[in-house]
C-alpha positions as CSV (number, residue, x, y, z in Angstrom):
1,X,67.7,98.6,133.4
2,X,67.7,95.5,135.1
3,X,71.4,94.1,135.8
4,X,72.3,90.9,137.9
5,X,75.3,88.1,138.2
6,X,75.6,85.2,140.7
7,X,78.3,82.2,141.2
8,X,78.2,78.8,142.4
9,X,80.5,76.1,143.5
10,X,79.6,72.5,144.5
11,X,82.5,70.0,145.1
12,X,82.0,66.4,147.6
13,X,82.9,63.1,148.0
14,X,80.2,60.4,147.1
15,X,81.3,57.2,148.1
16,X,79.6,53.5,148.0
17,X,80.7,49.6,148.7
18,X,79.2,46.7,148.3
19,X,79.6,42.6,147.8
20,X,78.2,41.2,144.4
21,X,77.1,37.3,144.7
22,X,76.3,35.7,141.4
23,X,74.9,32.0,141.2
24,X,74.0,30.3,137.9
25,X,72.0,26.9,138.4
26,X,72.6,24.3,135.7
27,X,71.5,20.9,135.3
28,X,74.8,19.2,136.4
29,X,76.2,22.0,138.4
30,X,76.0,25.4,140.0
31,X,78.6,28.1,139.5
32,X,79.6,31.0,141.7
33,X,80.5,34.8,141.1
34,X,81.0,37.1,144.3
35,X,82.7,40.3,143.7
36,X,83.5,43.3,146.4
37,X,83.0,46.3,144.8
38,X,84.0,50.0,146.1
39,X,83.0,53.7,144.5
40,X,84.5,57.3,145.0
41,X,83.4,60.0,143.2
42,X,84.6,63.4,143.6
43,X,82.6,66.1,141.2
44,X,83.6,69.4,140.9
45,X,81.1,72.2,139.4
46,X,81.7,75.9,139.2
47,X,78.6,77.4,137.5
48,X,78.8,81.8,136.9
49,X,76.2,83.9,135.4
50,X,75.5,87.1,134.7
51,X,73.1,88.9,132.3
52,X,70.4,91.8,132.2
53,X,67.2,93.6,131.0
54,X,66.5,96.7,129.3
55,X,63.2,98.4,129.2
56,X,62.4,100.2,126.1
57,X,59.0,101.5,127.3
58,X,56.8,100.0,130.1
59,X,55.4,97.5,127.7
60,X,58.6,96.0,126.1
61,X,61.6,94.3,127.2
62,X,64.9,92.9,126.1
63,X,66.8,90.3,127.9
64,X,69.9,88.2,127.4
65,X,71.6,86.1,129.7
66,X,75.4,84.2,129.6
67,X,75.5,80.9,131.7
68,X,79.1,79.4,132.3
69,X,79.6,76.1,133.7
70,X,83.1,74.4,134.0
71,X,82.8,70.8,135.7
72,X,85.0,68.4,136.4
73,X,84.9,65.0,138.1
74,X,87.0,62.1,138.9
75,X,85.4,58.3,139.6
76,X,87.6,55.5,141.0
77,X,86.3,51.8,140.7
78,X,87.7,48.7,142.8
79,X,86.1,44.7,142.2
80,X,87.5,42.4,143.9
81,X,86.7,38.7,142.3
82,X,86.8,36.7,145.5
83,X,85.5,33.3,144.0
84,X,84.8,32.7,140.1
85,X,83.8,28.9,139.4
86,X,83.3,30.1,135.8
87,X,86.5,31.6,134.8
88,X,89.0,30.4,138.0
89,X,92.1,32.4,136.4
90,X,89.3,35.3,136.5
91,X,90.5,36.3,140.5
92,X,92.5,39.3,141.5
93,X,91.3,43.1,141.6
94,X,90.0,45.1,138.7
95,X,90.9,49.1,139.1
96,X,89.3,51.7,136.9
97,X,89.1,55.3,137.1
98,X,87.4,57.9,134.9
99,X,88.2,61.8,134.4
100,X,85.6,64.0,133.4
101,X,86.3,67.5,132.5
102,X,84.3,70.0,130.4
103,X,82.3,73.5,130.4
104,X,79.2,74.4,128.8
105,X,78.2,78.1,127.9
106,X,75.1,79.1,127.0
107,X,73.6,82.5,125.3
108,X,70.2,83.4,125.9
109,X,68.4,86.5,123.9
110,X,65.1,87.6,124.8
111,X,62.2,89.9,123.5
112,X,58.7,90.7,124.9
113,X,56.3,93.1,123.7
114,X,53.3,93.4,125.6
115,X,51.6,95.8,123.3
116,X,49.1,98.8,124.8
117,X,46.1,96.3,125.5
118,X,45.9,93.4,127.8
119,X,45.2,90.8,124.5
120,X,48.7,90.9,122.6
121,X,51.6,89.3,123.4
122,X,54.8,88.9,121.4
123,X,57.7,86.7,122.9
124,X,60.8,85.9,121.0
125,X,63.9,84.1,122.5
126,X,67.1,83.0,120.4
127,X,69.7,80.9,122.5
128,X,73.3,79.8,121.4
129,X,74.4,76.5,123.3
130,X,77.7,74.8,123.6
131,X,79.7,72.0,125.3
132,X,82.5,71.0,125.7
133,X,83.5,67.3,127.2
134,X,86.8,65.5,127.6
135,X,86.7,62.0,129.3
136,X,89.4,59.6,130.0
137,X,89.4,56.1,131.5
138,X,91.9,54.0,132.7
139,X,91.7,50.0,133.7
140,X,94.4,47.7,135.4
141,X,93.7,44.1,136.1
142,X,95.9,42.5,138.4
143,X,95.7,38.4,138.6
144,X,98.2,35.9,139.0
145,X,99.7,36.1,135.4
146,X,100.2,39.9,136.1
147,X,98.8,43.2,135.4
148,X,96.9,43.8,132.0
149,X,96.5,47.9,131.5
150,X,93.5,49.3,129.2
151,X,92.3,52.6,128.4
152,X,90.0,54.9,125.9
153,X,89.6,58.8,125.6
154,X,86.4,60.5,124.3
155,X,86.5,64.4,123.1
156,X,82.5,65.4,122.7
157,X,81.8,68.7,121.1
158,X,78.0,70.0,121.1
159,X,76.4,72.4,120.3
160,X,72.6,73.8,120.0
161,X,71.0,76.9,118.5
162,X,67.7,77.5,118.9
163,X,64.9,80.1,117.7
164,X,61.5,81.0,118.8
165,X,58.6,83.2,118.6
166,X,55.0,83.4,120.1
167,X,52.4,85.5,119.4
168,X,48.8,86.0,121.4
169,X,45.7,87.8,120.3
170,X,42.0,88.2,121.1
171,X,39.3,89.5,118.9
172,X,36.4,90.8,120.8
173,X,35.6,88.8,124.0
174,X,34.8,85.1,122.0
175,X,37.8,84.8,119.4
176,X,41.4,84.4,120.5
177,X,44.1,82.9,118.7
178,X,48.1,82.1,119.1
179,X,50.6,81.0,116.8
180,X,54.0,80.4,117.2
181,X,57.2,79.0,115.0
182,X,60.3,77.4,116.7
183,X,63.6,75.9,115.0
184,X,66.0,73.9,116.6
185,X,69.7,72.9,114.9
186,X,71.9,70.3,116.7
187,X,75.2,69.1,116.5
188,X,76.7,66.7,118.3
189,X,80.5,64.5,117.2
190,X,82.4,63.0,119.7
191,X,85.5,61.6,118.9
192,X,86.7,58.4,120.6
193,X,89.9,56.7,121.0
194,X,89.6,52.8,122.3
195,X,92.7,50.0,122.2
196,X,95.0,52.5,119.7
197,X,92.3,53.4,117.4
198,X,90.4,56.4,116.7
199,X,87.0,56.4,116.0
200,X,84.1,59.4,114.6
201,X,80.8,60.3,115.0
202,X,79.0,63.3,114.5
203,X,75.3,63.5,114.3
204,X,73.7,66.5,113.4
205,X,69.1,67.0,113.8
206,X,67.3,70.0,112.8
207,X,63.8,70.8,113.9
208,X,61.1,73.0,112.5
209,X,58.0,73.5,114.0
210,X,54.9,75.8,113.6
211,X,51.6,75.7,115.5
212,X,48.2,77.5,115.1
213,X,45.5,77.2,118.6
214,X,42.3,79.2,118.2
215,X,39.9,79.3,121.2
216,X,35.7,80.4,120.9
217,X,34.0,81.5,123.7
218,X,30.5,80.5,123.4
219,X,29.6,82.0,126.8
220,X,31.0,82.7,130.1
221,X,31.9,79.1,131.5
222,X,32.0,76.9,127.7
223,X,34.0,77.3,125.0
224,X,36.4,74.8,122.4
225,X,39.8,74.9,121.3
226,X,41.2,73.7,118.2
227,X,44.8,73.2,117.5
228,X,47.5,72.3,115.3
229,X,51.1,71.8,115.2
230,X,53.7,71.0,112.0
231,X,56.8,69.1,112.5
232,X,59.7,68.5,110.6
233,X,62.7,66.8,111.6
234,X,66.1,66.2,109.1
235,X,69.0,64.0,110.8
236,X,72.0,63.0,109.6
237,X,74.6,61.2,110.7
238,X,78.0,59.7,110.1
């Protein structure tokens, strides 16, 4: 029995300026843009895990790990329109900031069987996947006719569930073959609010896959491989 955990936290500052300078050339004229522009971000990440693996026998094992990650992250934006020859009552300081917060979990089951022989392999894996995001934004402009406030909200709810198993053989020293099938369901709706309305989308994409490899070994240093793989994908969205 094979146990472990292990935390993480990563927080900072990550700050940038800068000066914008726009020209547009025309036939008859030439109009300016020049902007100051200033960044802060501050993220905030606090990942955990923990999980473990069971031996069976000396052949087999079973795993399954939990991943936790709750993040969270503000981002605060300054323009300054210093000169604008092609909107003049476009001057005065644009402010936005942007919350972030969410977590995302994950569920990871595992299975190996190495079999008595050096040839077989069988690997399965089935993982649940979910997240969670919140994210708010704020605007104010401020120009000589006075401040003009803006805002949206977005709610995002994924999720992902996956399957999988792979299976290895060899026949005699020459013949080998491995085969494998995987399916992948997705969903994914966010729900966004922008000027007093409410908007919704949710997109959902399933994926099935199967493939076949077979390998010959014609002698020690030449041999072929020939492959295939099946695909199906079904979306949908609204």
């Amino acid at each position: 029995l094979n146990l472990f955990t292990s935390m993480n936290y990563r927080t900072g500052d990550r700050v940038g300026d800068g000066l914008r300078e726009f020209q547009y050339a025309y036939i008859n004229r030439i109009d300016s843009l020049f902007q100051n522009t200033s960044r802060t971000s501050t993220p905030s990440n606090l990942g955990f895990r923990i999980g473990g693996d069971y031996y069976p026998s000396t052949n087999k094992t079973i795993g399954y790990t939990l991943d936790i990650l709750d993040h969270k992250e503000v981002e605060q934006n300054r323009i300054d329109y210093l000169v604008n020859t092609i909107n003049p009552d476009f001057i005065g300081e644009n402010r936005m900031e942007e919350n972030d917060d969410g977590y995302h979990i994950d569920h990871v089951l595992s299975y190996e069987n190495k079999y008595d022989s050096q040839e077989q392999l069988l690997k399965a894996y089935a993982s649940f996947a979910r997240e969670i995001d919140d994210v708010s934004e704020t605007g104010m402009m401020e120009n000589q006719y006075g401040p003009d406030i803006s805002g949206s909200s977005t709610l995002e709810n994924n999720t992902n569930v996956t399957l999988a198993v792979d299976y290895e053989d060899e026949y005699g020293e020459k013949l080998g073959i491995e085969t494998g099938l995987k399916f992948t369901i997705r969903d994914f709706g966010e729900n966004l609010t922008y000027l007093e309305d409410k908007y919704e989308n949710d997109y959902q994409e399933d994926i099935y896959a199967a493939y076949l490899v077979t390998k010959y070994n014609l002698t020690d240093r030449f041999g072929f491989k020939l492959g295939a793989r099946f695909e199906q994908v079904e979306t949908k969205a609204n």
